[in-house]
MIKEZA-452991 format. One line per 8 residues: number of its first residue (from 1); their letters; for each residue x, y, z of C-alpha. Coordinates in pm, 1 decimal. Example, Ala and Ser with C-alpha at 12.3 -4.5 7.8 and 13.67 -1.06 7.14 Angstrom:
BEGIN
1	AS	1230.0 -450.0 780.0 ~ 1367.0 -106.0 714.0
//
This chain:
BEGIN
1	XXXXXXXX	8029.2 -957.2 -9082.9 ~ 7956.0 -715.5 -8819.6 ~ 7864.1 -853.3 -8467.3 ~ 7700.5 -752.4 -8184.1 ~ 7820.0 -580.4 -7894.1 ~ 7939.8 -773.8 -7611.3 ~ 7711.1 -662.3 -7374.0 ~ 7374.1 -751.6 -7662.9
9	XXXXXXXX	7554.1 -1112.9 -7678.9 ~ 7561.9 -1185.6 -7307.2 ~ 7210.2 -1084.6 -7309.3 ~ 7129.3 -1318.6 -7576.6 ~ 7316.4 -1615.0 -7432.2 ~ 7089.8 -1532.4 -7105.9 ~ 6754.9 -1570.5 -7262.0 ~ 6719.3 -1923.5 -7402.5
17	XXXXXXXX	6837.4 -1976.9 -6998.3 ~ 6482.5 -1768.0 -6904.6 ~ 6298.1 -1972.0 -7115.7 ~ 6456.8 -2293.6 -6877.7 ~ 6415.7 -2177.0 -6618.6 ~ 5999.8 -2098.2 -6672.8 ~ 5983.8 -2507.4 -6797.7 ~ 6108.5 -2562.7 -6405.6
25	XXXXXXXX	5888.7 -2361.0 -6273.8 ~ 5578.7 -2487.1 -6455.0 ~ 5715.7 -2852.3 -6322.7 ~ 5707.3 -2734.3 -5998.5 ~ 5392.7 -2599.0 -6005.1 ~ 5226.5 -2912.7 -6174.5 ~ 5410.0 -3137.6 -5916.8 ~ 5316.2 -2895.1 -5617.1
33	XXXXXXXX	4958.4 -2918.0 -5744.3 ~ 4963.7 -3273.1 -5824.2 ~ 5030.8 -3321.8 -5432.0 ~ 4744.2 -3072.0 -5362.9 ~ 4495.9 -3286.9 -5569.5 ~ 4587.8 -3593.1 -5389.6 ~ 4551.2 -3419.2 -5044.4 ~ 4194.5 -3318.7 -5162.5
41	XXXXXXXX	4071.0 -3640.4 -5279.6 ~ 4142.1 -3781.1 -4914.3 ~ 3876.6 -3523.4 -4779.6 ~ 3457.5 -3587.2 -4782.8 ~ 3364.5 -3322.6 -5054.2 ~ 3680.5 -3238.5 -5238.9 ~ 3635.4 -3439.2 -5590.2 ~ 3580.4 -3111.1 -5771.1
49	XXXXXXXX	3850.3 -2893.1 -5574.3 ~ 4121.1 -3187.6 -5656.6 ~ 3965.7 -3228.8 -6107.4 ~ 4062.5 -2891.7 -6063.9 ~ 4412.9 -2908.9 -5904.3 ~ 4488.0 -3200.0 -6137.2 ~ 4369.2 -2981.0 -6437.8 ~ 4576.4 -2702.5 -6314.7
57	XXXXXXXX	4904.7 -2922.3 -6349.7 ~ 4837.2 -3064.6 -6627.3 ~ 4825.6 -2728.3 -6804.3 ~ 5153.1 -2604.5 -6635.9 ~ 5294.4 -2885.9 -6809.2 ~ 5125.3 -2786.5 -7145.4 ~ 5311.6 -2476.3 -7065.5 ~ 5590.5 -2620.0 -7027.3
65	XXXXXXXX	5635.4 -2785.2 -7336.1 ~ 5583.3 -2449.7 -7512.7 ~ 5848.8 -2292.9 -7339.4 ~ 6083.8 -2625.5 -7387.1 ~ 5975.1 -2537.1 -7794.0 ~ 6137.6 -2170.7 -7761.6 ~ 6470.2 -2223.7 -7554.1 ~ 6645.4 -2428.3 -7826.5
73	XXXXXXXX	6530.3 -2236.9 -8097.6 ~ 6586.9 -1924.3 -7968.3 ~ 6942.3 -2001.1 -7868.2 ~ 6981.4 -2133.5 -8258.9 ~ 6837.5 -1796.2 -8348.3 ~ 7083.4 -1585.1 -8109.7 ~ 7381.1 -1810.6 -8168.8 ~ 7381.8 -1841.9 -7812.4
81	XXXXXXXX	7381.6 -2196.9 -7779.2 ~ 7589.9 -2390.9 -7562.8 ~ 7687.4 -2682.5 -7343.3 ~ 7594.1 -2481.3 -7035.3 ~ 7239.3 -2442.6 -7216.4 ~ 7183.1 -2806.7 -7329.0 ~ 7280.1 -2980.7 -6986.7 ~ 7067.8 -2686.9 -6797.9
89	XXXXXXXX	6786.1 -2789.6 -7018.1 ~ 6841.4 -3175.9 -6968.8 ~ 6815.5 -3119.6 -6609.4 ~ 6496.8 -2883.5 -6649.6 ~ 6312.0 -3152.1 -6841.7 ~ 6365.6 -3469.1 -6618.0 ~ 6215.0 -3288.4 -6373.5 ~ 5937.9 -3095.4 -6532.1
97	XXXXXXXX	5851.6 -3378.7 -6834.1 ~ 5961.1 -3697.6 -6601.9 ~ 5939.2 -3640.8 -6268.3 ~ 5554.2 -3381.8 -6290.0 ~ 5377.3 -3616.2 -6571.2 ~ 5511.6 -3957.7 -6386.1 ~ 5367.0 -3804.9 -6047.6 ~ 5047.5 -3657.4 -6216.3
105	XXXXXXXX	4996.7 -3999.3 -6395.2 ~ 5001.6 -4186.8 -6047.5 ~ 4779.2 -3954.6 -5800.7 ~ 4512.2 -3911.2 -6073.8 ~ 4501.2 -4219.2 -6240.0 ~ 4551.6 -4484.3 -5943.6 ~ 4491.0 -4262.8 -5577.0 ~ 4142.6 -4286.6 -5602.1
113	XXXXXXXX	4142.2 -4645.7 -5715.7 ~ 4332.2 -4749.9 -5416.1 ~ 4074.2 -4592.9 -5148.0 ~ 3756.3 -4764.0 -5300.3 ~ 3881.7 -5083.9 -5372.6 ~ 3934.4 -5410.0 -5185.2 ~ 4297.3 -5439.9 -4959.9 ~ 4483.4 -5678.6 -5183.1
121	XXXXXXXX	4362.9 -5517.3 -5545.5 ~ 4455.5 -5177.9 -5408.5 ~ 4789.3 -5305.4 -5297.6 ~ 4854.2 -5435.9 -5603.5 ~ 4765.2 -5153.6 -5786.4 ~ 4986.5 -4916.2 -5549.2 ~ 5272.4 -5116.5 -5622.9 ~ 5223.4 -5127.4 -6014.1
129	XXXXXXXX	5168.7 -4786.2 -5983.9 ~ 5478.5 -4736.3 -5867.3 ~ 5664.7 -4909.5 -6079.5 ~ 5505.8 -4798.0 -6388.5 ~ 5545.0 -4406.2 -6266.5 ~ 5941.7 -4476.3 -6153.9 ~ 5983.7 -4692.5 -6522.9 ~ 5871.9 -4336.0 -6678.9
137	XXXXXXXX	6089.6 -4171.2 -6503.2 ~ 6398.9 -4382.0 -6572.0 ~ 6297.6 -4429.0 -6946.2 ~ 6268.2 -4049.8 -6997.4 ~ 6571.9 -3999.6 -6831.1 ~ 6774.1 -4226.8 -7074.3 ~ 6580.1 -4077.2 -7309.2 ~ 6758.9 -3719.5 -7276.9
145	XXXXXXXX	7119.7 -3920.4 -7224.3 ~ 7109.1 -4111.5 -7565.7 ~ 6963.4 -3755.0 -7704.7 ~ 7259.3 -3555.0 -7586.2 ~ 7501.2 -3831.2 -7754.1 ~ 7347.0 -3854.8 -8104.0 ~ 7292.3 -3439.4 -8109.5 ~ 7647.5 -3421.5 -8068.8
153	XXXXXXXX	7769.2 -3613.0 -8371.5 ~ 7770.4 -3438.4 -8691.5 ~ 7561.1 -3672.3 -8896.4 ~ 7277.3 -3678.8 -8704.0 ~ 6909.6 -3612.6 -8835.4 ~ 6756.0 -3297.9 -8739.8 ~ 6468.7 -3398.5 -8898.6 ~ 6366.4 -3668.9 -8689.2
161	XXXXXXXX	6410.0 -3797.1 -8326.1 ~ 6501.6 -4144.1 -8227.5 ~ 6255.9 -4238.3 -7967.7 ~ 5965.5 -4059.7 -7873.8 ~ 6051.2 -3705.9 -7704.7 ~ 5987.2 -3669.4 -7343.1 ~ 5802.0 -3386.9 -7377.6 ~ 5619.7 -3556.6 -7614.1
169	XXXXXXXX	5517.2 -3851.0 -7362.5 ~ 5457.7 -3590.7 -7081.2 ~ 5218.6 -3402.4 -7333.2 ~ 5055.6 -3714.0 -7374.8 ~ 4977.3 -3744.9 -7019.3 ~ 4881.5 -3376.9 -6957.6 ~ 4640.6 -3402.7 -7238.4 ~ 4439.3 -3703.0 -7123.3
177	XXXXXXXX	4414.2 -3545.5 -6807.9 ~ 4299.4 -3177.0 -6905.2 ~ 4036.4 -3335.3 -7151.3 ~ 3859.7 -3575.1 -6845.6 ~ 3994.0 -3339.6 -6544.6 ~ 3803.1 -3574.0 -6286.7 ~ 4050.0 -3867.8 -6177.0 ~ 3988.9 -4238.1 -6292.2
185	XXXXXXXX	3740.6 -4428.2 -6001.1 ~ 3775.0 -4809.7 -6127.9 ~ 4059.4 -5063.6 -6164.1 ~ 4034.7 -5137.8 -6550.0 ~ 4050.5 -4803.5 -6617.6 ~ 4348.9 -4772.7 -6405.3 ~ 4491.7 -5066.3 -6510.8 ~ 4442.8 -4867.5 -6871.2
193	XXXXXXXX	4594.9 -4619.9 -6789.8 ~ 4938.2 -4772.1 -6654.1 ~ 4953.8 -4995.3 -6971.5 ~ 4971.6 -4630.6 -7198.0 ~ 5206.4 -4491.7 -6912.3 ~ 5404.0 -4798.4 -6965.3 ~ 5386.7 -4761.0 -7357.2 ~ 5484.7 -4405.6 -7362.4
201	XXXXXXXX	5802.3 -4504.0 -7166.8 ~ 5896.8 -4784.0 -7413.7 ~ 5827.7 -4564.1 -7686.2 ~ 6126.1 -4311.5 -7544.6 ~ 6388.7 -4573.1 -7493.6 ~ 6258.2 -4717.1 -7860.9 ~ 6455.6 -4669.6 -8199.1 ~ 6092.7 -4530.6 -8356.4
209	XXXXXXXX	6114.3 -4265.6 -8505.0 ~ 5938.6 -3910.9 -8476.9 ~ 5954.7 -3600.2 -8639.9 ~ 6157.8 -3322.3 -8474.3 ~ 6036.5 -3018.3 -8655.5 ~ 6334.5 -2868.2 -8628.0 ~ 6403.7 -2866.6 -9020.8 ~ 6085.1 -2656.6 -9067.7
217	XXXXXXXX	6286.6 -2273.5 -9145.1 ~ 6010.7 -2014.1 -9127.3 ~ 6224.4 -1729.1 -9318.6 ~ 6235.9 -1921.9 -9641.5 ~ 5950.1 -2100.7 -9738.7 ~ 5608.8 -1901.7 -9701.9 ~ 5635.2 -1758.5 -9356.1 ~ 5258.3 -1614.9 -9425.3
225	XXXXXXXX	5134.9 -1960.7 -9400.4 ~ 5271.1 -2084.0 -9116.3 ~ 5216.1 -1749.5 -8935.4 ~ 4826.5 -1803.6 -9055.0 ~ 4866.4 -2157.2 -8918.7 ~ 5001.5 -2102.8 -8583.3 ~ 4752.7 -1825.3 -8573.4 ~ 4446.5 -2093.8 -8640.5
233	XXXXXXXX	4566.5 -2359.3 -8393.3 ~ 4629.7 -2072.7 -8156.9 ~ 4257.1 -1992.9 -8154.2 ~ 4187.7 -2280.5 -8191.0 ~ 4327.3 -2388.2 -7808.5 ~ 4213.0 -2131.0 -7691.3 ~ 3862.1 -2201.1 -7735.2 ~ 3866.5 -2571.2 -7747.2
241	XXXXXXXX	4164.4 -2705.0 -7563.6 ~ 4061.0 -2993.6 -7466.4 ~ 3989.8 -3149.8 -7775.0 ~ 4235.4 -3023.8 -7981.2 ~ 4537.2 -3081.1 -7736.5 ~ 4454.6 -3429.6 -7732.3 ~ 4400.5 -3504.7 -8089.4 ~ 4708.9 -3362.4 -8143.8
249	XXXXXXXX	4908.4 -3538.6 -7827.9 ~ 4738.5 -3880.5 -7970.3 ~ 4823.9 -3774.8 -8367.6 ~ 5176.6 -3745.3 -8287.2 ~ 5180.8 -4041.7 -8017.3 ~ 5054.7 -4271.5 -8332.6 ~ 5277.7 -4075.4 -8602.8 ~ 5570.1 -4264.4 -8488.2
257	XXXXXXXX	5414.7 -4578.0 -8461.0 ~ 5258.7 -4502.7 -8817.6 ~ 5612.1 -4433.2 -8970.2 ~ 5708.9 -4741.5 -8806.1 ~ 5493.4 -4983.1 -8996.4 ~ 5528.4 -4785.9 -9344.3 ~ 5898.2 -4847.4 -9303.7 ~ 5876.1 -5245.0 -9240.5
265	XXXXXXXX	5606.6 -5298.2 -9514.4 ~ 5753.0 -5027.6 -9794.7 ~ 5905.8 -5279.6 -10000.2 ~ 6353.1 -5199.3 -10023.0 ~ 6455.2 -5086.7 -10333.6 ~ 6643.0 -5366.6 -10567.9 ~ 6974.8 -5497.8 -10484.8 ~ 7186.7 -5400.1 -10753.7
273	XXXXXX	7396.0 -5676.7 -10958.3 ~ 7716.8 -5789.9 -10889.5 ~ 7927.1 -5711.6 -11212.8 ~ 8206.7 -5994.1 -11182.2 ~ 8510.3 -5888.2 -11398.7 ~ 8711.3 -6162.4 -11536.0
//
């Protein structure tokens, strides 16, 4: 079988790396403008200015998540993967799909809250705010720990994860947030809004099950309709990505938990009889 040069594979083994290395940068960016937005909601006539900063990080993470898609398969593609690669990546996504969404879910779902409410309600909202937001954190970062184990061993499912994804629950986030873009203004709401934060966290430490899309292979089985596919959701973004980013964050938040009842009320196939041999 005739392989590359070595100069073509060190190349190869770099660009999965690239690919990283633009998820960190789009977490920075969200978190960097997640701290601008809460700056601006502190000033008389910034409520637009700061929808605007929160929208703007909530896309980087939608970003994000796209290049997160194309490092792994890419280094599959290029047989460049490694262990370099995977803990690189690990380390990329605590920070751009726990640390960004977990900051992004506290200064535009509970800031504003806490400045128009009375003393002891906006205390207690800070503080379960801050729990919530850190529990996210934590639970996403366990999240990528258990994932590294179970990748590792050879019978593993590609075709499904075990526990929601954390770019999955950060998608979820930046989603809700593009489609509204002005920050929540009443305690219920915020109160809400922790309770799915708090979900989505439980969900990645969970055993539920969601699918990985990692077995779809694009060579084999009618490329021309997934290219025509990823050409009509494509568009479809573009013009309308509010809407469709979160009916599709929200379809695959519930897909799990859809999968999840199916499996405890699918009645188990027939225990077979014992044959007793005298």
């Amino acid at each position: 079988m005739h392989r590359p040069p070595a100069r073509a594979r060190r190349g190869f083994s770099v660009l999965p790396s690239l690919f990283t290395v633009g998820t960190l940068v789009c977490g920075y960016y969200a978190i960097m403008s997640s701290l601008e937005a809460s700056r601006l909601l502190s000033l008389p006539h910034g409520g637009g200015m700061a929808a605007a900063a929160f929208d703007a990080a909530a896309k980087a993470i939608g970003i994000a998540i796209v290049f997160d898609g194309l490092d792994g398969r890419i280094a599959r593609l290029t047989g460049s993967d490694s262990n370099f690669g995977r803990e690189f990546d690990s380390l990329a996504d605590i920070i751009t799909f726990g640390v960004a969404p977990a900051l992004l879910a506290y200064a535009w779902g509970v800031r504003e809250v806490i400045g128009s409410t009375s003393a002891a309600l906006a205390t207690h909202l800070q503080q379960a705010g801050w729990i919530v937001t850190f529990t996210f954190v934590i639970c996403g970062a366990a999240r990528l720990a258990r994932f590294n184990i179970e990748t590792a061993k050879p019978s593993s499912d590609r075709r499904f994860f075990v526990g929601m994804p954390i770019p999955g629950a950060a998608g979820v986030i930046a989603a809700i947030v593009h489609w509204e873009k002005k920050p929540i203004g009443s305690w219920p709401l915020a109160a809400l809004w922790l309770a799915l934060a708090l979900l989505l966290a439980f969900l990645m430490v969970s055993r539920v099950r969601y699918y990985s899309f990692k077995a779809i292979d694009l060579e084999r089985q009618r490329p021309y309709v997934a290219i025509i596919f990823i050409g009509v959701l494509t568009w479809a973004i573009v013009m309308y990505s509010e809407t469709v980013l979160l009916t599709l964050a929200l379809t695959y938040l519930l897909s799990g938990l859809v999968l999840r009842v199916i499996a405890k009320v699918r009645p188990s196939p027939p225990a077979s009889e014992e044959v007793h041999v005298s």
